[in-house]
MMTF fields as JSON, N, C-alpha, C and O atoms, coordinates in Angstrom:
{
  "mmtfVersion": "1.0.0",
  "mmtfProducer": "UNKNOWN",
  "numBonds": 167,
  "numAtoms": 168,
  "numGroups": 42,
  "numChains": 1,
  "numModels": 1,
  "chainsPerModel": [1],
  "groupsPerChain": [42],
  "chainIdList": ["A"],
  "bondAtomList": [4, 2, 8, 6, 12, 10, 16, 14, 20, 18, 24, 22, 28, 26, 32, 30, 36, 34, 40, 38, 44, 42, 48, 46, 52, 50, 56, 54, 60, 58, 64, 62, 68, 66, 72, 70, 76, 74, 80, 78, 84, 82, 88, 86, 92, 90, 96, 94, 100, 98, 104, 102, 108, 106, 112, 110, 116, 114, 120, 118, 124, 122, 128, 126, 132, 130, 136, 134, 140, 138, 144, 142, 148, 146, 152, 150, 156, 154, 160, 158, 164, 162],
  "bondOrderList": [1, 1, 1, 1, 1, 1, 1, 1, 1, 1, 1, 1, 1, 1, 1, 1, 1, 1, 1, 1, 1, 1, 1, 1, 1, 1, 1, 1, 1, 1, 1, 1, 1, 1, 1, 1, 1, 1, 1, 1, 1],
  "groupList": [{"groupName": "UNK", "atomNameList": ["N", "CA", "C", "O"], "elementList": ["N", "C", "C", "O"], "formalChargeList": [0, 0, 0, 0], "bondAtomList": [1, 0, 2, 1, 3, 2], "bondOrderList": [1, 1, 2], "singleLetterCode": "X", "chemCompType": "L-PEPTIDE LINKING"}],
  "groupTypeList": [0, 0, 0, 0, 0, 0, 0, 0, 0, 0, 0, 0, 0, 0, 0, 0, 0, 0, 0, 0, 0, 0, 0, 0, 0, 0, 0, 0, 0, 0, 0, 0, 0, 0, 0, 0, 0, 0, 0, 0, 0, 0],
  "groupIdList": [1, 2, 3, 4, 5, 6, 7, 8, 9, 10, 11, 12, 13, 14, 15, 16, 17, 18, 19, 20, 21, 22, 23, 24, 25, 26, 27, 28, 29, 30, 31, 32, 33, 34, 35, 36, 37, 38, 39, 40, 41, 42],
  "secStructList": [7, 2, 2, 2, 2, 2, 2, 6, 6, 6, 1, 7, 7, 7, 7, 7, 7, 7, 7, 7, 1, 6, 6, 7, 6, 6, 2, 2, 2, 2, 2, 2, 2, 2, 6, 6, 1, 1, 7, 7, 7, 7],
  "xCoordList": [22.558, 23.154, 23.471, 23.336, 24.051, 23.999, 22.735, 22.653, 22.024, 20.187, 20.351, 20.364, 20.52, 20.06, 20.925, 20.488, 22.14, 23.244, 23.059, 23.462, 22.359, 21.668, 20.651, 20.774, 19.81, 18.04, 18.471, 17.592, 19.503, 19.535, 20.534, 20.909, 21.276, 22.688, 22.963, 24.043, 21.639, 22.089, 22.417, 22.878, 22.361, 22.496, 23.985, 24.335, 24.998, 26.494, 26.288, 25.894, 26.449, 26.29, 27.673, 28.441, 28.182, 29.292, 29.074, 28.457, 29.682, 29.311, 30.74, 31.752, 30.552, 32.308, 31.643, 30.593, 32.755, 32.383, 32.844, 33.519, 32.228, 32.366, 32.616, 31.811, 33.559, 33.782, 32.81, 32.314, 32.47, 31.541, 31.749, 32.67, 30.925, 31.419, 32.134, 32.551, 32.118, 32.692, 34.193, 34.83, 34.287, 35.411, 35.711, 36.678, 34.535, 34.9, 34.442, 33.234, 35.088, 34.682, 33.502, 33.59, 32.655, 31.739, 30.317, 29.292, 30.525, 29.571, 28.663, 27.626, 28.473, 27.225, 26.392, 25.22, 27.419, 26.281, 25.489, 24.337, 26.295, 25.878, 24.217, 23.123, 24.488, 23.908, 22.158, 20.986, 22.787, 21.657, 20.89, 19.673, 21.747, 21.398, 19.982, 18.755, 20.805, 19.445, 18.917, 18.358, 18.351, 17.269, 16.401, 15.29, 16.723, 15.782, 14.778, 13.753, 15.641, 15.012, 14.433, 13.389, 14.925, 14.183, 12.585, 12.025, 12.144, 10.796, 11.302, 12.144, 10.138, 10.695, 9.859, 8.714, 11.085, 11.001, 9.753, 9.199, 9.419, 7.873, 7.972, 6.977],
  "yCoordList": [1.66, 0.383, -0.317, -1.509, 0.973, 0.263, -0.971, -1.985, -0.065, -0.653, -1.615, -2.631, -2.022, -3.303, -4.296, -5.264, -4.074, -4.947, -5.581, -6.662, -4.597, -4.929, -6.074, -7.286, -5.518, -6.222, -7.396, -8.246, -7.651, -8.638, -9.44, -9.755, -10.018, -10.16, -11.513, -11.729, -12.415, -13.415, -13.108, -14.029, -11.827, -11.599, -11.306, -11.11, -11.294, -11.142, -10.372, -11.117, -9.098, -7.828, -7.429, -6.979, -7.462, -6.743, -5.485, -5.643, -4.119, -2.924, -2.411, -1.947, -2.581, -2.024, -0.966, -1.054, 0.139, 1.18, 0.366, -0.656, 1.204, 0.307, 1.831, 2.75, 1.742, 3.425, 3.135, 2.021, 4.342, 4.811, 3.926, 3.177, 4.217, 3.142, 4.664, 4.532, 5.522, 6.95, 5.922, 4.994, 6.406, 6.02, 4.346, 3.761, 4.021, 2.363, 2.018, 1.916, 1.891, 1.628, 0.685, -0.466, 1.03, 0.581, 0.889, 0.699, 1.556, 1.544, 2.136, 1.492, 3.188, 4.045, 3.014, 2.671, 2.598, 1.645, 0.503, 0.138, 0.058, -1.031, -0.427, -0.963, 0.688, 1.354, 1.626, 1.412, 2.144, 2.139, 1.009, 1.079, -0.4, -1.517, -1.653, -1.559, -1.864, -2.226, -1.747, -2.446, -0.322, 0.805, 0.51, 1.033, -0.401, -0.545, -1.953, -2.429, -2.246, -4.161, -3.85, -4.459, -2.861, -2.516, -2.086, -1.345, -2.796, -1.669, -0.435, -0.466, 1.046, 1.795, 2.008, 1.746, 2.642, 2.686, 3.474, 4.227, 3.223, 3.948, 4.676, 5.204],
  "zCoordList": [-23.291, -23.537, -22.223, -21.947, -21.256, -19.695, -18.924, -18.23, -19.592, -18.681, -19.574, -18.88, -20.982, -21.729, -21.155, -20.532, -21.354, -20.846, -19.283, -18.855, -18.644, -16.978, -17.464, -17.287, -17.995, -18.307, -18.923, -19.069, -19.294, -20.391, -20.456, -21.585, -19.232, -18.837, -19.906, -20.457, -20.064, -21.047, -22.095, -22.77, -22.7, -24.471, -24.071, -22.907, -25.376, -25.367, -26.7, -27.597, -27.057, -27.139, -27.805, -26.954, -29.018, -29.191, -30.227, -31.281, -29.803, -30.896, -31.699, -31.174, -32.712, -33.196, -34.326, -34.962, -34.313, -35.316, -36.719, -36.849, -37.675, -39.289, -40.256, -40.406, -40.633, -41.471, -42.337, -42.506, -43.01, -43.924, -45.596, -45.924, -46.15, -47.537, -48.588, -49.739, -48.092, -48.902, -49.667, -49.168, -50.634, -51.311, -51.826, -52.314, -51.484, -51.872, -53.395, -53.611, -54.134, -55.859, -56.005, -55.578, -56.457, -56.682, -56.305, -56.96, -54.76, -53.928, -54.521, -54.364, -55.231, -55.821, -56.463, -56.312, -57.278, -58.373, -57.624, -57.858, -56.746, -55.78, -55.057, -55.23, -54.332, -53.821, -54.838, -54.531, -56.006, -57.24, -57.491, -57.667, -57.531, -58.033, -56.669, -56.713, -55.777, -53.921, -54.28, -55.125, -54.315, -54.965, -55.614, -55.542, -56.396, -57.439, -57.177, -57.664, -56.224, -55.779, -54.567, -54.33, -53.509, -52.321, -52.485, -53.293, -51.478, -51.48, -50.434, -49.537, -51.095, -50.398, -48.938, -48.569, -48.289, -46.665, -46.409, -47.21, -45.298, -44.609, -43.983, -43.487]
}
């Protein structure tokens, strides 16, 4: 991230951690619903 932030001094770059979706109501089904509309990954 050092070297990009060097290579790339015009980009403004912010990284923040994001907790996991574990325990959030809904999420499975949510999760099921994308699934079914996604194409699948390669």
């Amino acid at each position: 991230m050092q070297k990009l932030a060097k290579d790339h001094s015009d980009f403004n770059v912010t990284v923040r951690w994001v907790p996991g979706h574990g325990g959030i109501r809904g999420n499975e089904e949510a999760d099921k619903a994308g699934c079914l509309w996604a194409p699948p990954a390669s």
